[in-house]
C-alpha positions in Angstrom: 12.1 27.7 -56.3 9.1 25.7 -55.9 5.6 27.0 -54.9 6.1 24.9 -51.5 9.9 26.8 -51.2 8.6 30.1 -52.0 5.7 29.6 -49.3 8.5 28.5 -46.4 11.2 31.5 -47.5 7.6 33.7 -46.8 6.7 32.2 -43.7 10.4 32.2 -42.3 10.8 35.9 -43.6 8.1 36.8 -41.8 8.5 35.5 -39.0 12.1 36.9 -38.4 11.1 40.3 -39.0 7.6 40.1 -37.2 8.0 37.5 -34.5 5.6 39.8 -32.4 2.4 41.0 -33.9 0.4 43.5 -32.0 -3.3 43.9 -33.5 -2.6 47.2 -34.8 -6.5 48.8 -33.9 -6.9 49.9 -30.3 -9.4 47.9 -28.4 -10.6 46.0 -25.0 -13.0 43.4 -26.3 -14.9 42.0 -29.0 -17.6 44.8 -29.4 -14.8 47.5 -29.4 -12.5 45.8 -31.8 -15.7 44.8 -34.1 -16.6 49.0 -34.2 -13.2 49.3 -34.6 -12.7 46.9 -37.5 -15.7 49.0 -39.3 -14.7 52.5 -38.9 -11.1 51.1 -40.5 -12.8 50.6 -44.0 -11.2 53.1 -46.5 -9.7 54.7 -43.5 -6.3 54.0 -41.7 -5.4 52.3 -38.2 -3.9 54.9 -36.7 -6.7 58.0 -37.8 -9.3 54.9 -36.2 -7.1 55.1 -33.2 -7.2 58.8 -32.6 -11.4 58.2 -32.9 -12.3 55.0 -31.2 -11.2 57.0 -27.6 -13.6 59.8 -28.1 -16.7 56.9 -29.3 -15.6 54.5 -26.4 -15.7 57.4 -23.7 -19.4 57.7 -24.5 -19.7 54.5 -25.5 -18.2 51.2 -25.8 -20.9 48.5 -25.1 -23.9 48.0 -27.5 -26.2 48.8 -24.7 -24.7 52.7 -24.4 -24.2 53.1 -28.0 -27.9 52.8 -28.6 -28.8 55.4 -26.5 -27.0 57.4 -28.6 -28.7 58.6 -31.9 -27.3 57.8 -35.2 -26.5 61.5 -35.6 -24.3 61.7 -32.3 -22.4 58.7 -33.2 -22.0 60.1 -36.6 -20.4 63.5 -35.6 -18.1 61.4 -33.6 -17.0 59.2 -36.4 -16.7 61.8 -39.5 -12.6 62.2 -39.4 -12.3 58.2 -40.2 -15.1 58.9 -43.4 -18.0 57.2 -44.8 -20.0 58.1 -41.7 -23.2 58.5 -42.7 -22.6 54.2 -43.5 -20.8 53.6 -40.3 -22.9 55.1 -37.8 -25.8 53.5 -39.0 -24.1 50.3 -39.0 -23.1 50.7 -35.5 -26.2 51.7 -34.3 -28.0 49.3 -36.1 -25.5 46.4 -35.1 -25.1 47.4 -31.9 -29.6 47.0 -31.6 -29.2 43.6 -32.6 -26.3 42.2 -30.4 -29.0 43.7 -27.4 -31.7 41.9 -29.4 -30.5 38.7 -30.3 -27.0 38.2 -28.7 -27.9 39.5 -24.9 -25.0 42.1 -25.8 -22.5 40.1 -26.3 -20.4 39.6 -30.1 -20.9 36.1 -31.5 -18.0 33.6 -32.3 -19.6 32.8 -35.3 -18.8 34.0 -39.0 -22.5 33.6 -40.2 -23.8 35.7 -37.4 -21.6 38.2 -37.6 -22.0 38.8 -41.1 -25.6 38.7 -40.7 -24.9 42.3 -38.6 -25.6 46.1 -40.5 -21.8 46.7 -42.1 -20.2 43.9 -41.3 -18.8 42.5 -44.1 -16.7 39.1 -44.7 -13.6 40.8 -43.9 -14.6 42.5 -41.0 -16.2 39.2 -39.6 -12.9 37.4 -40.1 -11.0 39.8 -38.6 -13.1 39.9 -35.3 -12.9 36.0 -35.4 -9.2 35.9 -35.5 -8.2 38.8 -33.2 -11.1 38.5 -30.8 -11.7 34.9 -30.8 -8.8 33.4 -31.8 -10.2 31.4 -34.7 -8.5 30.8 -38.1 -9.2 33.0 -40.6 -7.4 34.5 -42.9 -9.0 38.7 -43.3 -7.6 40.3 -46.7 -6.8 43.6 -47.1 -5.3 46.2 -50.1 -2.2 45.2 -48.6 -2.5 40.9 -48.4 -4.3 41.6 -51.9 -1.4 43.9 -53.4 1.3 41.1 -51.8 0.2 37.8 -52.9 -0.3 39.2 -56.5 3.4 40.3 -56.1 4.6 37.4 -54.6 3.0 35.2 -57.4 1.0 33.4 -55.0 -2.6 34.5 -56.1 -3.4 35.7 -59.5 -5.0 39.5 -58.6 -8.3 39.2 -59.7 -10.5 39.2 -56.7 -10.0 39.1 -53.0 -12.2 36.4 -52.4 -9.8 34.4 -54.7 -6.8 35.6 -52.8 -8.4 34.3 -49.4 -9.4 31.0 -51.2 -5.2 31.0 -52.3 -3.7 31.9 -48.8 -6.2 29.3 -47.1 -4.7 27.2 -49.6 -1.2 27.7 -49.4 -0.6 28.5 -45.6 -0.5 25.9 -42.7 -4.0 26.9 -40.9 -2.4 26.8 -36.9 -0.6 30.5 -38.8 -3.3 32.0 -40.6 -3.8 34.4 -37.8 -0.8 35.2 -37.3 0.2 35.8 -41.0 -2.4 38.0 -42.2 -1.0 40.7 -39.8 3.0 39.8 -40.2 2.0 40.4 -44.2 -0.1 43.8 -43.5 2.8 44.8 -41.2 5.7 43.6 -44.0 3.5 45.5 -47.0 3.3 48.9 -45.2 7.1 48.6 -44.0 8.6 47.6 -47.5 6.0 46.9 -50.5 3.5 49.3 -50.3 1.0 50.4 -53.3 3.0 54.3 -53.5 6.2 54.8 -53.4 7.3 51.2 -53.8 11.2 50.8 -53.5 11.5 47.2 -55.1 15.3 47.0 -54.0 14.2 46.8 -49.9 11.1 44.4 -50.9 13.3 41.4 -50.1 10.5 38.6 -50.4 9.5 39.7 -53.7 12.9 40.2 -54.9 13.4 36.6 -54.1 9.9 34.9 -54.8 7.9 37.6 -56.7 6.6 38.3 -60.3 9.6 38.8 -62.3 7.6 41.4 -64.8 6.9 43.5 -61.2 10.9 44.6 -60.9 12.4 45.8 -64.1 
């Protein structure tokens, strides 16, 4: 199989299995998927999900979260960890939306990155789910995956975005990057790993991976 084969057999996997991707963090707009997007780091969707309705009732605009202190915010936040980190970051962020942004979440990677704990990923994330802009956010799980598929060689994930970008048609980078998060929980995780239901990596993976 060629690089170009392996790609399609990915894509066309995909695609059968995931033909609907939800975005799997709970959210109404670009602010609440951004805060969102932050409280996930080193956490898990679905222990964000159970949190974000507790912040969003006190609040979920930029202008009410800064009339909350850093402290309030923070004993909202503690289940999803790190908070000390992510409620100044949302506090802080959330100041300069109001300050700069009149409130409102720029479509614009630089800007956003600019923000208090918004990181590359994060920014690419809230530029493809909010905004609809290609970008291709990786994760442990689009990390772990290419690796395994033999389509990126590990070492960092900045060289794994630079590999997707490469190697994926742009119009489905958006689309992808959750069909691949979706397909690494459901069949090749990091634990637990049963190599016999990874079909994709059965067929285009490492061979050293699945002895």
């Amino acid at each position: 199989m060629t690089k170009k084969e392996k790609v399609q057999y990915v894509i066309n996997t995909l695609e059968e299995l995931y033909p609907e991707t939800p975005i799997p963090l709970n959210h109404k707009d670009p602010y609440t998927l951004l805060i969102a997007v932050l409280l996930s780091a080193q956490s898990t969707d679905a222990r964000v999900n159970t949190i974000t309705p507790l912040l969003f009732e006190k609040a979920d605009t930029p202008y009410s979260m800064v009339k909350l202190s850093v402290d309030e915010i923070r004993e909202i936040i503690k289940p999803v960890g790190l908070s000390p980190m992510k409620s100044k970051g949302i506090f802080g962020l959330s100041k300069i939306l109001i300050e700069k942004h009149n409130g409102k979440v720029p479509a614009d990677f630089e800007a956003l990155e600019e923000l208090p704990a918004v990181g590359h990923k994060t920014a690419s994330v809230v530029m493809a789910q909010a905004f609809n802009i290609p970008a291709f956010p990786v994760d442990t799980h689009i990390h772990r995956l290419m690796y395994r598929w033999n389509l990126s060689n590990g070492k960092s994930v900045n060289q794994t975005e630079k590999d997707a970008k490469r190697l994926f048609p742009m119009n489905l980078w958006n689309k992808l990057h959750l069909q691949i998060i979706y397909y690494g929980r459901e069949y090749s995780p990091a634990r637990g790993w049963d190599r016999e239901k990874d079909i994709i990596t059965k067929t285009v993976g490492r061979r050293s991976l699945l002895k």
